[in-house]
C-alpha positions, 0 to 999 in steps of 0.5 A, a space after each residue: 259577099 260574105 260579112 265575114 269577108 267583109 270584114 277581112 278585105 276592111 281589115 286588109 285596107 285598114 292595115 295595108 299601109 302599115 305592110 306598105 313594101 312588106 313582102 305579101 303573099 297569098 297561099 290557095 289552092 289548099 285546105 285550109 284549117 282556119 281555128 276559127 269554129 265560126 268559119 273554120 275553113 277558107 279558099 286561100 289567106 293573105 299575108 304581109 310581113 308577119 301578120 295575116 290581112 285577108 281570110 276567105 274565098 280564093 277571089 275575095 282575097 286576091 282582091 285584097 292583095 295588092 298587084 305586087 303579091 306572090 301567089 303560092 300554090 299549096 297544090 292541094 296540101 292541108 295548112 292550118 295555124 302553127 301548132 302550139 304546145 300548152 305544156 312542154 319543158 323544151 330547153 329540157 327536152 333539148 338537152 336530150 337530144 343532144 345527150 344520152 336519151 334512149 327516146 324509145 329504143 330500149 326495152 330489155 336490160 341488155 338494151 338498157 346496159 349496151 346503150 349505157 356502155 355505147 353513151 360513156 364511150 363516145 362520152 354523150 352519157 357523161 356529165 363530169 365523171 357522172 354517167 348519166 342516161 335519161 329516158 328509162 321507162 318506168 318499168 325498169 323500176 321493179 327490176 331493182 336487182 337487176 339493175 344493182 347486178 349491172 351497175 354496181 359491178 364491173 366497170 361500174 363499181 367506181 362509176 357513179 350512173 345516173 338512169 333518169 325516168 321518162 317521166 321526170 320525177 323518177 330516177 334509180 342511183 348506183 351506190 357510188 352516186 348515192 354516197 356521193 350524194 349523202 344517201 344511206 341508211 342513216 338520212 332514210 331512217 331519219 326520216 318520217 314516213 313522207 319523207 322516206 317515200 322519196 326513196 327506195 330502201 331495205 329493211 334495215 334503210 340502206 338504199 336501194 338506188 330508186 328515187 322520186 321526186 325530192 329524192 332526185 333533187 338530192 342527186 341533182 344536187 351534186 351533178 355538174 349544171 350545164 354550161 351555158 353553152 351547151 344549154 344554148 345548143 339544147 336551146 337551138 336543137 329543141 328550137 329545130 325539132 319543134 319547127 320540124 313539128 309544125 310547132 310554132 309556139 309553146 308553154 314552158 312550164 318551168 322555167 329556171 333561171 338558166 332556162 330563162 337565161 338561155 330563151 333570152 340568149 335565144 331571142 337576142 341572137 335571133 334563133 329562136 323564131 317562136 313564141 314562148 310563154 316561161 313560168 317561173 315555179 313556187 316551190 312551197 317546199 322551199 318556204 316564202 312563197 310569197 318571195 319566190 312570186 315577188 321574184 316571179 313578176 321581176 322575171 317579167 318585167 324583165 322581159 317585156 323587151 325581149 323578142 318571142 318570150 313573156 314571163 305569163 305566170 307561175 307554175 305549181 306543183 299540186 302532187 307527184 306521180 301515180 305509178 307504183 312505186 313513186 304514188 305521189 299523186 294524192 287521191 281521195 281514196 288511198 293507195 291499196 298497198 299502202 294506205 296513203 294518199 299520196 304528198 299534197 306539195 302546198 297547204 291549201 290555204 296558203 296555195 289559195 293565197 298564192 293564186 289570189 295573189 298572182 291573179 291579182 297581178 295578171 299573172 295565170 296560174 298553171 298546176 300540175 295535179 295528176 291524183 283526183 283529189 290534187 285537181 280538187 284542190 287546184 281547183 278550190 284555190 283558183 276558185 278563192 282567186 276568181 271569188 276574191 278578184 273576179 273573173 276577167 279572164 285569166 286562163 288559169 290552167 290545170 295540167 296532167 289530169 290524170 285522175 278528176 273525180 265526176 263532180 269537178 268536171 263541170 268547175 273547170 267551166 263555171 271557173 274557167 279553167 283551161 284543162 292542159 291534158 297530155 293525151 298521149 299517154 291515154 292507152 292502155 298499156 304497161 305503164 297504166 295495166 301493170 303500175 297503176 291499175 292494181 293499186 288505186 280504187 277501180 272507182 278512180 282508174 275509171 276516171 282516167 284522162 276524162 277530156 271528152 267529159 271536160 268538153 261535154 260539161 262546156 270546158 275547154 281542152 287544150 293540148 300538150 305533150 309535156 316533152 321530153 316526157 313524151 313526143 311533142 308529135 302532135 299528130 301521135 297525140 291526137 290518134 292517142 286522143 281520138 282512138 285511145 287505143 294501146 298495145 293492152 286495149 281500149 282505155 275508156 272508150 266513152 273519153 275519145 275526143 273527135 279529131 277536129 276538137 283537137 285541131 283546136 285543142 292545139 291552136 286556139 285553145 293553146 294559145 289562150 293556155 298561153 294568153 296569147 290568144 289576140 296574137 297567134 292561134 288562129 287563122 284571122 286578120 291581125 293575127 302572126 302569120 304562123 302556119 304549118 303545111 301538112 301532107 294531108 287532110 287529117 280531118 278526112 283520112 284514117 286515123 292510122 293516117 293521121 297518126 303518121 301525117 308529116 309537116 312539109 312547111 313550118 312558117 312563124 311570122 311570115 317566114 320559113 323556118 322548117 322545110 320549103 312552100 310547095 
């Protein structure tokens, strides 16, 4: 008998009177992925109530059960621990699912105007008297004039329209929405050159409708705020498409107070049947982040009582986005049509304050930084908080990563930091051939999404899909990862990441993006009995066939919450 197994029928014994007439199972006859690379795979698990006992050998482990355990046959199906998603915005990727997202079923202007005239009719698209549409791929933004023919005019002329980019930090505004918001010609011209980057505008200033970053906040401004109501039915529809994925547990990574309201509410009805870790965001924007962190801890001391969700950290924003026309992400080497570099969103001093601050306090850091030079200095002040209170483990994590320049690659091991890519969007098509290629140093678009080399250097990946910016379909992400093939080629071949490196990616590695890693990701005695069934040996089939693996059975804490056991 193994030591491993060993030690599982020890931990079987030691826990079993605390199941004492808990329901007990044991699942066998499958593949089965543990997370564990010390002994990755096993014959069959046993379970009470919502924990794991025993782990190993179909005999080993039914010794472990007790006479009254349920043996259910996985009949040859593949299950490994609950998928976990290190960077999402689910309560936001809910509210697309119950509302005008055109997800991807457009991509001509006639497409983009039929689906419109179809969400303001049968009234999904509508917030107040706001036609609002979500989802707009980001090449749409070069048709400006276009999109002035079709929504400025006709039964538009008096309707405000919002299109809001799949990207989350894009947007294009009809004109009776702009002078709704306070958007002319006067606000642009008086702004300095930083700031006018927000907008799209004319030669004399007169606006254009395109929008980025503080530019849509401008606009969200005067847009009704959803009713908890219906944040609470986004909640439970985001809740069902994440278990119908196999996903178990993910990151919220930023966490308004309604949001944060609508996981309480979640939790307390008992609807939410996940795990969530919430980050408040510091918005050094706004001023006193030192206050905005104070507010932060109160969120979590708030929440030490309620169910399934945990205040873990905070969440800041380093930069914007790389594609033309927004280029907010800040490189080290200018943008070659205009010569800037893109917004850092925090003086690095104080940025540097800040994470020492929250470190010192147990709570992990989480930045966005999609630009090469937005990562080094992520990099540099989380460096400042290991240096100033040593490194007891905390992940702190950098999410996007679009861009990390060679030299930074080894720090994310030697600090640490847990590196969150969206692998997904590795492919070479429109959005990075057409809208990013041209414009940035070819030194630096040689360095995109760069995780093989994270993993080469000793770092740690962990997966993400930043849904509803993208499907949270993890199996999509992974064939992305492993193939990086797109409609226009390969994107840097030398960065495919190998399957089962991204199993892990999605469980252990995850949950330690969302410090949860003594609980959940992992297949291992005392760990939440989580899993997901899968259609089939994704470790073994195509990666065509892996793309398109479907999830047969969903169970967080020992129950089912997606499809039925076989």
């Amino acid at each position: 008998m193994s030591r491993w197994v060993l030690t599982l029928l020890l931990c079987s014994c030691l826990q079993g009177a605390s199941f004492a007439g808990a329901d007990e199972r044991v699942l066998y006859n499958g593949k089965i992925f543990t997370g564990e690379p010390e002994h990755p795979y096993a014959e069959a698990v046993a379970i009470r109530g919502d924990k794991i006992v025993a782990v190993g050998n179909r005999d080993e482990v039914s010794k472990a059960a007790t006479a009254s355990a349920e043996f259910i046959d996985l009949k040859g199906n593949f299950l490994m621990p609950g998928l976990i998603d290190s960077h999402c915005h689910a309560i936001d990727g809910g509210m697309t699912l119950i509302s005008a997202d055109i997800g991807e079923n457009v991509q001509s202007m006639d497409e983009l105007v039929a689906f419109a005239a179809g969400a303001k009719k049968s009234g999904r698209g509508m917030q107040g008297d706001i036609l609002t549409v979500s989802g707009i791929p980001l090449a749409f933004w070069s048709k400006n004039r276009e999109l002035n023919d079709s929504f400025n005019t006709g039964p538009y002329a008096d309707q405000p329209v919002l299109l809001e980019g799949m990207d989350g930090h894009t947007a294009w505004a009809n004109k009776v929405l702009l002078k709704r918001a306070g958007i002319d010609k006067q606000l642009i011209s008086g702004l300095d050159a930083v700031g006018r980057g927000y907008y799209g505008f004319g030669p004399d200033f007169e606006p254009n409708g395109f929008l980025v970053d503080a530019g849509v906040d401008k606009v969200d401004e005067v847009l009704p705020k959803p009713s908890p109501e219906r944040m609470l039915a986004a909640g439970r529809a985001a809740v069902e498409y994440m278990h119908g994925l196999g996903i178990t547990a993910w990151l919220d990574a930023a966490a308004s107070d309604e949001i944060l309201a609508t996981y309480r509410s979640l939790a307390e009805s008992g609807d939410l049947k996940s795990h969530v870790a919430a980050l408040p965001v510091i918005e050094f924007k706004l001023g006193h982040p030192e206050q905005q962190l104070a507010k932060a801890l109160e969120w979590r001391d708030r929440f030490k009582n309620v169910p399934g969700v945990k205040i873990v950290g905070i969440k800041v924003f380093a930069d914007g986005v790389l594609e033309y026309p927004s280029q907010t992400a800040v490189l080290s080497r200018p943008y070659r049509n205009t010569g800037r570099n893109g917004e850092l969103l925090f003086a690095p001093a104080d940025f540097a304050r800040i994470a020492i601050a929250a470190d010192k306090q147990g709570m992990l850091v989480h930045v966005h930084a999609i630009g090469d030079q937005a990562v080094t200095e992520a990099l540099n002040g989380i460096a400042a908080a290991r240096k100033a209170n040593g490194n007891f483990g905390l992940p702190h994590t950098i999410t996007h990563l679009q861009l990390i320049r060679p030299e930074d690659i080894p720090r994310f091991r030697e600090l640490g930091v847990i590196a969150s890519f969206q692998l997904y969007w590795a492919t070479a098509e429109t959005d990075t051939i057409e809208l990013v290629k041209p414009y940035i140093d070819p030194a630096l678009y040689a360095w995109q999404y760069p995780a093989r080399s994270v993993l080469d250097e000793g770092g740690t990946i962990a997966g993400a899909s930043d849904w509803p910016v993208s499907t949270a379909n993890v199996f999509r992400a992974i064939y992305q990862a492993e193939t990086r093939q797109g409609p226009e080629g390969v994107l840097d071949a030398s960065q495919r990441v190998p399957r089962e490196a991204m199993l892990y990616a999605y469980t252990r590695n995850a949950a330690r993006a969302l410090a949860e890693q003594a609980r959940i990701g992992s297949i291992a005695p005392g760990k939440q009995a989580d899993f997901a069934l899968l259609d089939r040996d994704v470790l073994t089939v195509t990666a065509e066939e892996a793309r398109d693996t479907k999830v047969l059975w969903t169970i967080v804490g020992g129950k089912t919450v997606y499809g039925a056991q076989p």
